[in-house]
MIDOSE-1310 file (N, C-alpha, C; in nm, 2 decimals, decimal comma, always signed):
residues 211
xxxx	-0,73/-0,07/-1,74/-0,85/-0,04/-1,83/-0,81/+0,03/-1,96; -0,76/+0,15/-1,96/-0,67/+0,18/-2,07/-0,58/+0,08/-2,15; -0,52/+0,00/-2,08/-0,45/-0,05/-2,18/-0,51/-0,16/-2,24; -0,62/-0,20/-2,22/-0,74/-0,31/-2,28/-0,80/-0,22/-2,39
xxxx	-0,81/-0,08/-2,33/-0,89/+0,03/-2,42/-0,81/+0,03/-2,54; -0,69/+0,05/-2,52/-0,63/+0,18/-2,64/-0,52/+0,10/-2,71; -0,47/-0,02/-2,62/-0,34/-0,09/-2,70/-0,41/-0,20/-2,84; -0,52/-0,30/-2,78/-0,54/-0,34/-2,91/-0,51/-0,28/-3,06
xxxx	-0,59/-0,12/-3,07/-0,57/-0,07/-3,15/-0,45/+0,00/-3,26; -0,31/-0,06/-3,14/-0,19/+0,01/-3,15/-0,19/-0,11/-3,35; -0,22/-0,15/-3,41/-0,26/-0,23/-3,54/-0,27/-0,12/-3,60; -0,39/-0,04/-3,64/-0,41/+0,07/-3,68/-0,30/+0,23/-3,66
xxxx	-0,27/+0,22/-3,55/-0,23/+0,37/-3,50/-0,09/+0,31/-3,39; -0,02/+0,38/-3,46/+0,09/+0,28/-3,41/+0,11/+0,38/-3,27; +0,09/+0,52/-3,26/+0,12/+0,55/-3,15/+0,10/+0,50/-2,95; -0,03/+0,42/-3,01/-0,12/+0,31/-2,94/+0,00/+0,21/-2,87
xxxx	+0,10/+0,15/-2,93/+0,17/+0,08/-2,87/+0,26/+0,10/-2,78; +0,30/+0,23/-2,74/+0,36/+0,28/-2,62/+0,28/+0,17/-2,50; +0,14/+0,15/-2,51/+0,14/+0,10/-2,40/+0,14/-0,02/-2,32; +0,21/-0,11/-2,42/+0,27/-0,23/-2,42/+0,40/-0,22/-2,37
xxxx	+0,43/-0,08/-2,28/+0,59/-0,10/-2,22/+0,49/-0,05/-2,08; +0,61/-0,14/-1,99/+0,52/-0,12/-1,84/+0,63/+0,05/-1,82; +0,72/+0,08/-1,81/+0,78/+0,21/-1,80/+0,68/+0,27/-1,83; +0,62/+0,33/-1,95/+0,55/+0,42/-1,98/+0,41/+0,41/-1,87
xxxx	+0,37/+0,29/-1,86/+0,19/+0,27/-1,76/+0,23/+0,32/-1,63; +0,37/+0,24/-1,59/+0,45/+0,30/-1,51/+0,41/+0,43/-1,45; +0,53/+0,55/-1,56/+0,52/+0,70/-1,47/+0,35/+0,74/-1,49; +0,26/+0,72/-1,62/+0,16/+0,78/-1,62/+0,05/+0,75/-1,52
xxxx	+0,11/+0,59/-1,43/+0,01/+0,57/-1,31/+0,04/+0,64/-1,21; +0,20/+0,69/-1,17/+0,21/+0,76/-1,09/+0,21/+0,88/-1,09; +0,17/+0,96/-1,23/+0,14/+1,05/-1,26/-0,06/+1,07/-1,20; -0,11/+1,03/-1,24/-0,24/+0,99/-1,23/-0,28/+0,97/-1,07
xxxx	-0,22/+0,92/-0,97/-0,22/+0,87/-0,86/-0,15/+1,02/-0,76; -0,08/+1,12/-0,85/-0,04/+1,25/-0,80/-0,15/+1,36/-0,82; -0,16/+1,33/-0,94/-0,31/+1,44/-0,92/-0,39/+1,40/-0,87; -0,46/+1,31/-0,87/-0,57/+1,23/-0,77/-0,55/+1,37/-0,62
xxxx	-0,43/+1,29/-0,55/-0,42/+1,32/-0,44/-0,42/+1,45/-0,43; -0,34/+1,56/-0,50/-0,27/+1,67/-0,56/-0,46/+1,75/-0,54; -0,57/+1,73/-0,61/-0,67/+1,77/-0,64/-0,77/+1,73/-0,55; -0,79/+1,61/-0,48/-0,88/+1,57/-0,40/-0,81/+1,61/-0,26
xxxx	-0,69/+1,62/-0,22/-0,63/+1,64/-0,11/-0,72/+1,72/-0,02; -0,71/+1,85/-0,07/-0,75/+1,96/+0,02/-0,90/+1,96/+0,02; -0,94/+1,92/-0,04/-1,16/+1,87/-0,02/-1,09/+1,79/+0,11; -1,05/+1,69/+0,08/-1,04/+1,57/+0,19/-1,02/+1,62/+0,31
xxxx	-0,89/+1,68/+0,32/-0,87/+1,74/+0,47/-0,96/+1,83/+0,54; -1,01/+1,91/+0,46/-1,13/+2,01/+0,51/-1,29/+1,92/+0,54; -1,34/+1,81/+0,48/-1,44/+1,72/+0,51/-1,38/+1,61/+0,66; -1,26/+1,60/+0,64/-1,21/+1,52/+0,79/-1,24/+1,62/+0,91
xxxx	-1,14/+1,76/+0,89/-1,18/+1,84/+0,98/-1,32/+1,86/+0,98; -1,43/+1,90/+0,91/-1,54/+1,94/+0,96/-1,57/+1,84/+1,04; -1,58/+1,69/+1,03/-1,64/+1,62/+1,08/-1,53/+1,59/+1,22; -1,45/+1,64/+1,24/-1,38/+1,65/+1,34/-1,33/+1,53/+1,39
xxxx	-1,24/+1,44/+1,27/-1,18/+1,34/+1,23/-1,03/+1,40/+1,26; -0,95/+1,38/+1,40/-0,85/+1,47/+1,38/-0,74/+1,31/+1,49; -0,65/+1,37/+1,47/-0,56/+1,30/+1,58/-0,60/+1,34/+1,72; -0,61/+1,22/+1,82/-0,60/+1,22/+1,91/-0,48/+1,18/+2,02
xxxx	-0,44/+1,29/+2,09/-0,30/+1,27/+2,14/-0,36/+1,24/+2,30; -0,27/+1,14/+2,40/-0,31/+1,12/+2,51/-0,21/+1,22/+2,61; -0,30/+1,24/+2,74/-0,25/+1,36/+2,83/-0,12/+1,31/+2,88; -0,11/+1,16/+2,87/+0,04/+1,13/+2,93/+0,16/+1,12/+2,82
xxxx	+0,09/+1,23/+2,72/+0,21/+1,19/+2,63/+0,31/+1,31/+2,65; +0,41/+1,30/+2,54/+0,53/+1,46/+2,54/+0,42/+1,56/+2,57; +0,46/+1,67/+2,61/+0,38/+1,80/+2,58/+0,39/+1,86/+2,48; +0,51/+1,88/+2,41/+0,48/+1,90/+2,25/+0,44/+1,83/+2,17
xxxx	+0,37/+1,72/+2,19/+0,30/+1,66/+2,10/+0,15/+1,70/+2,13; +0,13/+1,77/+2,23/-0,03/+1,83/+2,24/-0,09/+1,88/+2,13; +0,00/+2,01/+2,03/-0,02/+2,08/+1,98/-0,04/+2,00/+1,86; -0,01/+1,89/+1,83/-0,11/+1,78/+1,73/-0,21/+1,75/+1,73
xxxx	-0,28/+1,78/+1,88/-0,41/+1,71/+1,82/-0,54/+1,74/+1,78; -0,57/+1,74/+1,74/-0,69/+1,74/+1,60/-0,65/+1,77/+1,48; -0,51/+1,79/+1,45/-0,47/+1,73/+1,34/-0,51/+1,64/+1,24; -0,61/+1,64/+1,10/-0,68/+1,58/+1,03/-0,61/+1,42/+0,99
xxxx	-0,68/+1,31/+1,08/-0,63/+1,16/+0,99/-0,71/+1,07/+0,94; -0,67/+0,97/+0,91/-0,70/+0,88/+0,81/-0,73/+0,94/+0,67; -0,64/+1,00/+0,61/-0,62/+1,06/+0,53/-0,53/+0,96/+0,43; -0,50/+0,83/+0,44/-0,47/+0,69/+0,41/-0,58/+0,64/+0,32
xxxx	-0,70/+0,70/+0,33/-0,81/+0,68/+0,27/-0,77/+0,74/+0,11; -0,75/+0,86/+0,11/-0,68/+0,92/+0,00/-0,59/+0,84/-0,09; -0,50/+0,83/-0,01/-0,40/+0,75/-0,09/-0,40/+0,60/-0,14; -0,49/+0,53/-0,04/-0,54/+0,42/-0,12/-0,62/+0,36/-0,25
xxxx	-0,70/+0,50/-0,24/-0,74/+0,56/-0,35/-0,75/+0,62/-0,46; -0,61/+0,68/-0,46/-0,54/+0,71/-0,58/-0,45/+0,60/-0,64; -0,39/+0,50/-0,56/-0,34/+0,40/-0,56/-0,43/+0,25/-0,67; -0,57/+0,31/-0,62/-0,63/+0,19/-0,67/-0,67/+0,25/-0,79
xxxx	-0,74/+0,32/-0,81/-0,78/+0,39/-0,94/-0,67/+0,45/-1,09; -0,52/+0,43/-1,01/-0,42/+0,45/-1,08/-0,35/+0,31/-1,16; -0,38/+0,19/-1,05/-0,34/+0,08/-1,13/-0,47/+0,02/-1,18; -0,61/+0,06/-1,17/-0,72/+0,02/-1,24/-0,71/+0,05/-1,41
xxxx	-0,64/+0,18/-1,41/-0,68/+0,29/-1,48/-0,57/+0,23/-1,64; -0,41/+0,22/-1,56/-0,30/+0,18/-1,65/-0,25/+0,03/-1,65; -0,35/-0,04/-1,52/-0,22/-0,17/-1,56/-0,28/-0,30/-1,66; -0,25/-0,39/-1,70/-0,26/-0,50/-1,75/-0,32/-0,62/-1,63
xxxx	-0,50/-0,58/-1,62/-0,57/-0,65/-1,57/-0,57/-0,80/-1,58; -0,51/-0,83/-1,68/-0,53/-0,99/-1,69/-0,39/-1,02/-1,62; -0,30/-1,00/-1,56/-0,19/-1,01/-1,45/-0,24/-1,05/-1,34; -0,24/-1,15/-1,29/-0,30/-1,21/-1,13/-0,20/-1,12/-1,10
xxxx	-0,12/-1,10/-1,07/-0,01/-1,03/-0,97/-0,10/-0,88/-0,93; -0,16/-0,84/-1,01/-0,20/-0,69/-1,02/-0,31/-0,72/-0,93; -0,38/-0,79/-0,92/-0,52/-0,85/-0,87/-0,46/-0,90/-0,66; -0,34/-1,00/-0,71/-0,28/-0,97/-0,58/-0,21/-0,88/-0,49
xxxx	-0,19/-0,78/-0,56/-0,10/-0,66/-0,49/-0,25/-0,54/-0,43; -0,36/-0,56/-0,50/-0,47/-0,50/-0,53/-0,49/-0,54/-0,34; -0,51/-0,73/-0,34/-0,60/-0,69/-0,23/-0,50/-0,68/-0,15; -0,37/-0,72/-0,13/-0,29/-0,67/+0,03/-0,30/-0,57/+0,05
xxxx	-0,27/-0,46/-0,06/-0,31/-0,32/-0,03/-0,43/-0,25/+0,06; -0,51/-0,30/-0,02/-0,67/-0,24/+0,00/-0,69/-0,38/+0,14; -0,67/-0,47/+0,18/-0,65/-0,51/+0,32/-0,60/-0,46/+0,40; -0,49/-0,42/+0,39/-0,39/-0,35/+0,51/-0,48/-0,19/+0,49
xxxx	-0,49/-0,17/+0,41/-0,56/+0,01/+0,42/-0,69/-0,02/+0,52; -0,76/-0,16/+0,49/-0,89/-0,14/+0,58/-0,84/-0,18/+0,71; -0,75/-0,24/+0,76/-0,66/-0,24/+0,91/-0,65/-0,11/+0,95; -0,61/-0,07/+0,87/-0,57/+0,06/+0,93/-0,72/+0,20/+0,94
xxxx	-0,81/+0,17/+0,83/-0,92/+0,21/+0,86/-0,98/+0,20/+0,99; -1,02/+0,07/+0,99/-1,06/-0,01/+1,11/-1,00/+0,07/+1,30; -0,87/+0,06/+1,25/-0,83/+0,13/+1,39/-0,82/+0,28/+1,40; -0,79/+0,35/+1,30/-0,83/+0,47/+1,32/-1,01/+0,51/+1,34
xxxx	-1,04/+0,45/+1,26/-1,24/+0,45/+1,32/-1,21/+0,43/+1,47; -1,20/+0,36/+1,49/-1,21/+0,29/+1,62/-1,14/+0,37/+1,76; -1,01/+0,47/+1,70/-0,94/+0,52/+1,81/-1,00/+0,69/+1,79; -1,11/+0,69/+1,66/-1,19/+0,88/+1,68/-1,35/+0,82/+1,77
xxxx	-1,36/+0,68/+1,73/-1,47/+0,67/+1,87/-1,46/+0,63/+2,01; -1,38/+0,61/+1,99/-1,30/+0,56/+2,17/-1,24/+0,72/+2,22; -1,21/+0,78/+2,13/-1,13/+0,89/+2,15/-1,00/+0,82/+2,27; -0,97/+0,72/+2,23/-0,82/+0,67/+2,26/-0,73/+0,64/+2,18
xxxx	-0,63/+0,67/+2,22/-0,46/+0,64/+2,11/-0,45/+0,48/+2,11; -0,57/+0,42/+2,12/-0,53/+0,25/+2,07/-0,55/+0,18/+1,98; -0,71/+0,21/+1,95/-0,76/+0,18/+1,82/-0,75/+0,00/+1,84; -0,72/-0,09/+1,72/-0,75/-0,23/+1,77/-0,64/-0,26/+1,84
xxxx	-0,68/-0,39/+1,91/-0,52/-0,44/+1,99/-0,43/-0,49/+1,93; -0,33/-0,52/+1,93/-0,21/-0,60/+1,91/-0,23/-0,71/+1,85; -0,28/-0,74/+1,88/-0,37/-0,95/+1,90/-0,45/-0,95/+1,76; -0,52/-0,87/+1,75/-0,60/-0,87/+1,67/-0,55/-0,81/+1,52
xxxx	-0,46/-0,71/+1,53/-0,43/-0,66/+1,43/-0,33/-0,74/+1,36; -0,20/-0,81/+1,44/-0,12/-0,92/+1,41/-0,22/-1,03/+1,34; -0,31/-1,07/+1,37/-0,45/-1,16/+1,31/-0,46/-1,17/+1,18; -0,52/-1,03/+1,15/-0,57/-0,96/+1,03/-0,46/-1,00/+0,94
xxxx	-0,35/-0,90/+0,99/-0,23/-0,89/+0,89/-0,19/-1,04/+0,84; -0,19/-1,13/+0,96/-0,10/-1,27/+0,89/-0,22/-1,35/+0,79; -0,35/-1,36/+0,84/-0,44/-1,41/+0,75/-0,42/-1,36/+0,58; -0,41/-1,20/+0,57/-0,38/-1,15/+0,46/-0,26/-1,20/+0,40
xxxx	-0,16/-1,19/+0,47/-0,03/-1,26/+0,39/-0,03/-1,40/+0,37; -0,08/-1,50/+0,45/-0,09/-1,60/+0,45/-0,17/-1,64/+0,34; -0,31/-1,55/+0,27/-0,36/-1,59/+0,20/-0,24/-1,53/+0,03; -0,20/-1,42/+0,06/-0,13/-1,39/-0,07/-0,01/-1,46/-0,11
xxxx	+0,08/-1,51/+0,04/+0,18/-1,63/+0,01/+0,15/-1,76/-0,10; -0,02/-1,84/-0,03/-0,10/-1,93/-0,09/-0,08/-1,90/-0,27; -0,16/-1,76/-0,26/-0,21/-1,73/-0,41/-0,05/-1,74/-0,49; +0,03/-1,67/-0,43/+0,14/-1,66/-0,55/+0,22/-1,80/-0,53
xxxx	+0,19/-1,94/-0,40/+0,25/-2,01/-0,45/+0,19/-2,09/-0,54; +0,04/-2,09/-0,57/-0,04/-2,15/-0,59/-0,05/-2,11/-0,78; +0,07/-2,00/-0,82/+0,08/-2,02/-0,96/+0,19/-2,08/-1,02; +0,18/-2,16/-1,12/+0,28/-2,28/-1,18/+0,42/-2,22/-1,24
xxxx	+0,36/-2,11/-1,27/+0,44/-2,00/-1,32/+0,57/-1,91/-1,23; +0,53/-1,95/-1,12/+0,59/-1,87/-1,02/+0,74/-1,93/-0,98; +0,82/-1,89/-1,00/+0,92/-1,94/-0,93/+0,99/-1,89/-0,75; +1,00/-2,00/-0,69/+1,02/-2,01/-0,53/+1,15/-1,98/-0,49
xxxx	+1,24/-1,99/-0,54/+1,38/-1,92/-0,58/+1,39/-1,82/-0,54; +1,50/-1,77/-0,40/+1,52/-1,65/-0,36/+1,69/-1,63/-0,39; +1,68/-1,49/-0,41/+1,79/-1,44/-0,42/+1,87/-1,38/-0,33; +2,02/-1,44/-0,23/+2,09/-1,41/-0,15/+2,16/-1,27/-0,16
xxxx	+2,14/-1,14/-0,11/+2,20/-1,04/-0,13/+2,39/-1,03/-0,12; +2,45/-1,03/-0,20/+2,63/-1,09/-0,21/+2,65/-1,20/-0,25; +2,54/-1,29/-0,29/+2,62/-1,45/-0,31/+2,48/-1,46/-0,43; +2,56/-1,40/-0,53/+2,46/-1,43/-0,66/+2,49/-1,60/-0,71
xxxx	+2,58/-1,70/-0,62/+2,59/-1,84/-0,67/+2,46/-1,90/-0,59; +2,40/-1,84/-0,46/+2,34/-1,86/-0,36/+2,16/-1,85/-0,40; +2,10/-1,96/-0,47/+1,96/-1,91/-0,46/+1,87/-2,03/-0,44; +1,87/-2,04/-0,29/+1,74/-2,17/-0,28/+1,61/-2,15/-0,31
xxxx	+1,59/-2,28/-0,29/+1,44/-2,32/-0,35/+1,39/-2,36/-0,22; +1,26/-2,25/-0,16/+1,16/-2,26/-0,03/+1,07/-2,34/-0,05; +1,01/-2,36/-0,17/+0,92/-2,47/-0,22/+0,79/-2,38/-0,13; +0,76/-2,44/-0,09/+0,60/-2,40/-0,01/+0,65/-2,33/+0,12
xxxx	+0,78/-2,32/+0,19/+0,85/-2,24/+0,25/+0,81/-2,10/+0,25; +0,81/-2,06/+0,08/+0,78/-1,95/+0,05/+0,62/-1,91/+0,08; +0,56/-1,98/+0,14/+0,42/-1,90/+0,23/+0,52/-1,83/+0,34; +0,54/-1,88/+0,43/+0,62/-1,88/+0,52/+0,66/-1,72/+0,52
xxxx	+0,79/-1,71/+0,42/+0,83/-1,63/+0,38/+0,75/-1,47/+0,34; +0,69/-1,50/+0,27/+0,58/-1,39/+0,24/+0,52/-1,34/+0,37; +0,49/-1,44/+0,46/+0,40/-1,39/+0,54/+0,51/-1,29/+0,66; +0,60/-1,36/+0,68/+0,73/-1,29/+0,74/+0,76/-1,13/+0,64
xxxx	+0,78/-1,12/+0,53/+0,82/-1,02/+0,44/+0,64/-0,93/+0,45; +0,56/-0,95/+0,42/+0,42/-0,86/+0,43/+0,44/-0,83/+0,57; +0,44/-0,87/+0,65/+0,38/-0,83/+0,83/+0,48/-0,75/+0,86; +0,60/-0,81/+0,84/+0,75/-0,71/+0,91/+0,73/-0,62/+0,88
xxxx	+0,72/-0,58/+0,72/+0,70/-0,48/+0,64/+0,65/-0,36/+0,69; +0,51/-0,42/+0,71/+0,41/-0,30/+0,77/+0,47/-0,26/+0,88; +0,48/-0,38/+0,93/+0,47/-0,30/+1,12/+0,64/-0,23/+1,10; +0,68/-0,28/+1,02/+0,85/-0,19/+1,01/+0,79/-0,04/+0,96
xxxx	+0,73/-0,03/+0,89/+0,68/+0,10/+0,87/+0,61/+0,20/+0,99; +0,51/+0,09/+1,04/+0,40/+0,16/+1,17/+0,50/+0,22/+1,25; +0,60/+0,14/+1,32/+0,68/+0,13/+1,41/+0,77/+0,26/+1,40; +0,77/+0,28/+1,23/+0,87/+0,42/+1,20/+0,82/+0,53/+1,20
xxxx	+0,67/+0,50/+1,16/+0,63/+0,67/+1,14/+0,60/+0,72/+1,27; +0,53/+0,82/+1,25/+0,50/+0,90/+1,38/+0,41/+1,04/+1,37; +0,42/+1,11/+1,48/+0,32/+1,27/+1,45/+0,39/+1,31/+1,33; +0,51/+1,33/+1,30/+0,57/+1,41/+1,20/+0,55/+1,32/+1,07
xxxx	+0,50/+1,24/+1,04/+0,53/+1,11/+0,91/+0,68/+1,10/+0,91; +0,74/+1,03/+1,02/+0,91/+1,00/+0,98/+0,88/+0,87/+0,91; +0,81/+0,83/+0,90/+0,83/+0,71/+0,74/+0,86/+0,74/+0,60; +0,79/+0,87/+0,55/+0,78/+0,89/+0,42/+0,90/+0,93/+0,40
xxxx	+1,01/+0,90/+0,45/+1,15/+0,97/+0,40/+1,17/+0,83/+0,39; +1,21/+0,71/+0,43/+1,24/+0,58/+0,42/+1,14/+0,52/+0,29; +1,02/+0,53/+0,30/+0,94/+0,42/+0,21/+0,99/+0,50/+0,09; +1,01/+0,67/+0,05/+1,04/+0,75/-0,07/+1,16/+0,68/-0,09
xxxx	+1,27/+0,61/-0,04/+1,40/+0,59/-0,05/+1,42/+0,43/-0,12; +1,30/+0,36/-0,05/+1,26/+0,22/-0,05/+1,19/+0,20/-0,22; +1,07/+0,27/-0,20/+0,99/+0,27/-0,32/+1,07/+0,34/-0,43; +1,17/+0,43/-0,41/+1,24/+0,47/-0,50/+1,36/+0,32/-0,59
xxx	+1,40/+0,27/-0,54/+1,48/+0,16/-0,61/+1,40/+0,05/-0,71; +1,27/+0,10/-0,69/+1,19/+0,00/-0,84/+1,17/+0,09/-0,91; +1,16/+0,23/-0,89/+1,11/+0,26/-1,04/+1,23/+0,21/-1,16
């Protein structure tokens, strides 16, 4: 939105053209997306607790994991949030890519909505099943594989890690692919975190190599 706002006029004011470098939209969306959280955080956690939105831990689990529960979650809500209003705010809207990363995001966020709703009314540690949740996810990737093969512009062309002579062409493969690379993804993540967030030390390591 800003950069539709403020770059045309970089003609006039040349300081304006900074925002024609994605670096700069870059740190100031994840500048933007820290205060979000930074500032709305602690409202959030204290309205989850009141409404007594907390972790629920099952009696057959560790015993020290007792002392987790009611622990405030879906607190994912936050972060999707700042996530979305951070690339609304800085990125270059006319980008399908930006439009596709928009909905796997805010898809997979309402999966995980969905089953956290579902496991503070059940008051069970299951939330949706297996079956169903593998569903959701492949439909989603399956449709974003479609969209990004479905631009002319796109090249299918993957790159072999050690054999930079090595780069085939998946052709429509590349649904395939996507849908393999979105789903692992996630569940590579689900699979890691835990009561303590042991993810955020991997995705910070992961997510770290694009900036």
């Amino acid at each position: 939105m800003l950069y539709h706002l403020l770059y045309p006029l970089h003609t006039h004011i040349s300081a304006f053209n900074v925002f024609r470098y994605i670096t700069f939209r870059t740190i100031y969306a994840s500048l933007t997306a820290f205060l979000i959280c930074f500032l709305l955080g602690p409202w959030v956690i204290r309205k989850l607790d009141s409404m007594r939105i907390g972790q629920y831990i099952r009696e057959d689990g560790p015993k020290n994991h007792h002392k987790k529960a009611g622990t405030p979650t879906m607190g994912g809500i936050l972060i999707i949030f700042a996530i979305v209003v951070s690339v609304l705010l800085w990125a270059n809207l006319t980008n399908n890519y930006i439009w596709i990363i928009l909905f796997v995001t805010v898809g997979y966020g309402m999966i995980g909505f969905i089953d956290d709703y579902l496991m503070q009314v059940k008051k069970l540690n299951k939330g949706l099943s297996i079956r169903s949740k593998l569903l959701v996810q492949t439909i989603i990737a399956v449709i974003t594989g479609i969209l990004v093969y479905a631009d002319p512009d796109f090249n299918t062309r993957v790159t072999i890690p050690f054999f930079k002579n090595l780069s085939p062409d998946l052709g429509w493969g590349y649904i395939l692919f996507a849908w393999l690379v979105i789903v692992g993804t996630s569940n590579a993540v689900n699979l890691t975190d835990g009561l303590d967030g042991l993810a955020i030390g991997p995705v910070i390591i992961v997510a770290g190599t694009y900036m």
